[in-house]
C-alpha positions in Angstrom: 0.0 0.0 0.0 1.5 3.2 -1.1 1.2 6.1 1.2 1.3 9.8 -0.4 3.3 12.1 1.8 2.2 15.3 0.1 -1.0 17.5 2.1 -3.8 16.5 0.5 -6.0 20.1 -0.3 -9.0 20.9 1.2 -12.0 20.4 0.3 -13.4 23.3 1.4 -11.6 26.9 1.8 -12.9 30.2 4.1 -15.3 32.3 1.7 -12.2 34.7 1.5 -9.6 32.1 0.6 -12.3 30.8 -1.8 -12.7 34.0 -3.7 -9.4 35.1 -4.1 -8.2 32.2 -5.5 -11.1 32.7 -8.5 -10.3 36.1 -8.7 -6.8 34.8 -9.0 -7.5 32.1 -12.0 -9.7 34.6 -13.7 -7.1 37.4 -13.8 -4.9 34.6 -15.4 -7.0 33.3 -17.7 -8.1 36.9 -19.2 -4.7 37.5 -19.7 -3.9 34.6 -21.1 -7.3 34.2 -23.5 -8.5 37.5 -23.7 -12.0 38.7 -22.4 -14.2 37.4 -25.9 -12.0 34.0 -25.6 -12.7 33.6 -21.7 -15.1 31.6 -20.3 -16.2 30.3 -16.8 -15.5 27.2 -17.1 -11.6 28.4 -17.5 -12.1 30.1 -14.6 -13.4 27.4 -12.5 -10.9 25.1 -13.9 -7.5 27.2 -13.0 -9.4 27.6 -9.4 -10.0 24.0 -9.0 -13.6 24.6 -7.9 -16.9 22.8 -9.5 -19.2 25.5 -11.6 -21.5 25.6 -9.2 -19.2 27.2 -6.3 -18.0 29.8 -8.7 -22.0 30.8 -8.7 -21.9 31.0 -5.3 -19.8 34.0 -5.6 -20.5 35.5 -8.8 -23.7 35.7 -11.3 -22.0 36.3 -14.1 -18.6 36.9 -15.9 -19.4 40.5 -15.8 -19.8 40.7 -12.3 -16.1 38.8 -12.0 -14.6 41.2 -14.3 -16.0 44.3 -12.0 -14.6 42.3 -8.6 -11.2 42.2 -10.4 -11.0 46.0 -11.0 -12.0 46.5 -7.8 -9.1 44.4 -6.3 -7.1 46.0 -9.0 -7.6 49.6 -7.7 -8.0 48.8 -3.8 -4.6 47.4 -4.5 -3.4 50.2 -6.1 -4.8 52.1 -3.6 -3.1 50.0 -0.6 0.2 50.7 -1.7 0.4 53.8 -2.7 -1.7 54.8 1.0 1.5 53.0 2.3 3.9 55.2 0.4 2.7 58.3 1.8 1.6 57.3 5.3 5.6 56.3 5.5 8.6 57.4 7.2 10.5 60.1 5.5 10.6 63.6 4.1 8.0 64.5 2.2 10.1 65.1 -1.1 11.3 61.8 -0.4 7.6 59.7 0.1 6.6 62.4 -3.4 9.2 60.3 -4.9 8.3 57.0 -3.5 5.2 57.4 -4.7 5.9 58.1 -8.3 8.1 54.7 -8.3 5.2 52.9 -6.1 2.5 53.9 -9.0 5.0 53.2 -11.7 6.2 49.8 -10.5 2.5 48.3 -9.9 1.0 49.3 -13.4 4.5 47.9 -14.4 3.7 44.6 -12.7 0.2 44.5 -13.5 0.7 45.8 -17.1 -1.2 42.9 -19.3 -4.2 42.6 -16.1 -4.7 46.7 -16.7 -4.4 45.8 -20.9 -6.7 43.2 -20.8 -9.5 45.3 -18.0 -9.2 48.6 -19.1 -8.8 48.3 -22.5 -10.0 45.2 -24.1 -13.0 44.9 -21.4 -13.5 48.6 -21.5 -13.8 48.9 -18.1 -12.7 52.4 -17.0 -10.0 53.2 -14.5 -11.8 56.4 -12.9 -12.3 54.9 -9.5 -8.7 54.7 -8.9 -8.0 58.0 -10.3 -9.9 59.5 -7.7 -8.8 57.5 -5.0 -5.4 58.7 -5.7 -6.6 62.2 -5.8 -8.2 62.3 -2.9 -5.0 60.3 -1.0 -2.3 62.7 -3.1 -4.3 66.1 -2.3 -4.0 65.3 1.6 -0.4 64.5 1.2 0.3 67.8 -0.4 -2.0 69.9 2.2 -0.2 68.6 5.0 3.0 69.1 2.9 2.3 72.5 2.0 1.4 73.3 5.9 4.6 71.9 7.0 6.7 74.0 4.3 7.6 71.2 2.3 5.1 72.6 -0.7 4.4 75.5 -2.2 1.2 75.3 -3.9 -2.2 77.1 -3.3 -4.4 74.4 -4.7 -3.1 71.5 -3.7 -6.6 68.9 -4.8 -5.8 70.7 -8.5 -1.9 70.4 -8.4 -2.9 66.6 -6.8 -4.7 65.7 -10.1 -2.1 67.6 -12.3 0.1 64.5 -10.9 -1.8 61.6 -10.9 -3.4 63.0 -14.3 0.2 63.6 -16.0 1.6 59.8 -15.1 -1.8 58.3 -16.1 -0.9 59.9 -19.7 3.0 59.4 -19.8 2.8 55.8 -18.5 1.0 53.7 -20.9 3.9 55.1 -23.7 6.8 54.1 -21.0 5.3 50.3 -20.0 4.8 49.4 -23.9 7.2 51.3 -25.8 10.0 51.0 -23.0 12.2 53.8 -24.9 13.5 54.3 -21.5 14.9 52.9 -18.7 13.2 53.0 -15.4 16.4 55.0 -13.8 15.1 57.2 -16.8 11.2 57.3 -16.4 11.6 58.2 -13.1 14.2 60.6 -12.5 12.3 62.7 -14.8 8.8 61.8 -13.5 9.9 62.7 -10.2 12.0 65.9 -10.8 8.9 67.3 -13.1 5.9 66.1 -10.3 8.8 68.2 -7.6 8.7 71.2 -9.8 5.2 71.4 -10.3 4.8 71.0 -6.3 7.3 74.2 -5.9 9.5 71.7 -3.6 13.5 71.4 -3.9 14.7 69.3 -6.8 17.8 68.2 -6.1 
């Protein structure tokens, strides 16, 4: 009688376990296929769940592809929060969070393809999200001296506005080097925040 020594999986998973790792599969899977090509049963079969379970969580493929752009932006979100809740100046977290936007859309380039542009789904959510985290960032900035801008929600969107438009070229086109990207990104998003470039 032959005994296996690897941990069999369980059967069942927490409901948070469970939908993460259908999420995960169907991020996978609409990168690999493409939304027209992509199907539930894919889905079900990369998450090694019956159909039925993947109901369970989700009515339909739409309502999967709206729960991955929410755990795209809350991710988004999460890290860049990180970056400017941090230790550090605040030139320095300004510049940690130009690198922390760039390196996630980086890592997450053919997930944000294959929402945003073959599924059509739109990104504003996360624009505003970043607004809204960026323009406290520069308020208490600009009250500690660090700043010197007098509308800092408008100079907040000027930012996240400018690398939403100058990334897409960078991740695809990859002229540049990332040394490259973002010692301008940064010295530019410093300038326009009236804080010391060097």
């Amino acid at each position: 009688m032959t005994v296996s020594t690897s941990p069999a999986r369980p059967r069942t998973q927490p409901p948070e376990v469970r939908r993460e790792q259908i999420l995960d599969s169907a991020a996978q899977v609409l990168v690999a296929k493409g939304l027209t090509a992509m199907t539930v049963a894919d889905v079900v079969a990369g998450a090694g769940i019956a159909k039925g379970t993947f109901y369970l969580y989700f009515n339909s493929k739409e309502e999967l592809l709206a729960a991955l752009q929410a755990r795209y932006t809350e991710s988004l979100i999460t890290r860049a929060d990180a970056v400017l809740a941090g230790p550090g100046s605040h030139a320095r977290r300004l510049d940690e969070f130009v690198a922390a936007v760039l390196d996630f859309h980086a890592s997450q380039v053919h997930l944000h393809h294959a929402l945003f542009r073959d599924a059509g789904l739109r990104d504003d959510q996360s624009m505003r999200h970043l607004e809204s985290l960026l323009a406290t960032f520069i308020s208490d900035g600009a009250a500690a001296g660090a700043f010197h801008t007098p509308a800092p929600q408008f100079a907040a969107a000027f930012v996240v506005h400018g690398l939403h438009g100058v990334l897409p070229p960078f991740l695809h086109q990859r002229a540049h080097s990332r040394a490259q990207f973002l010692a301008a990104a940064t010295a530019i998003t410093r300038q326009a925040l009236g804080t010391d470039t060097t």
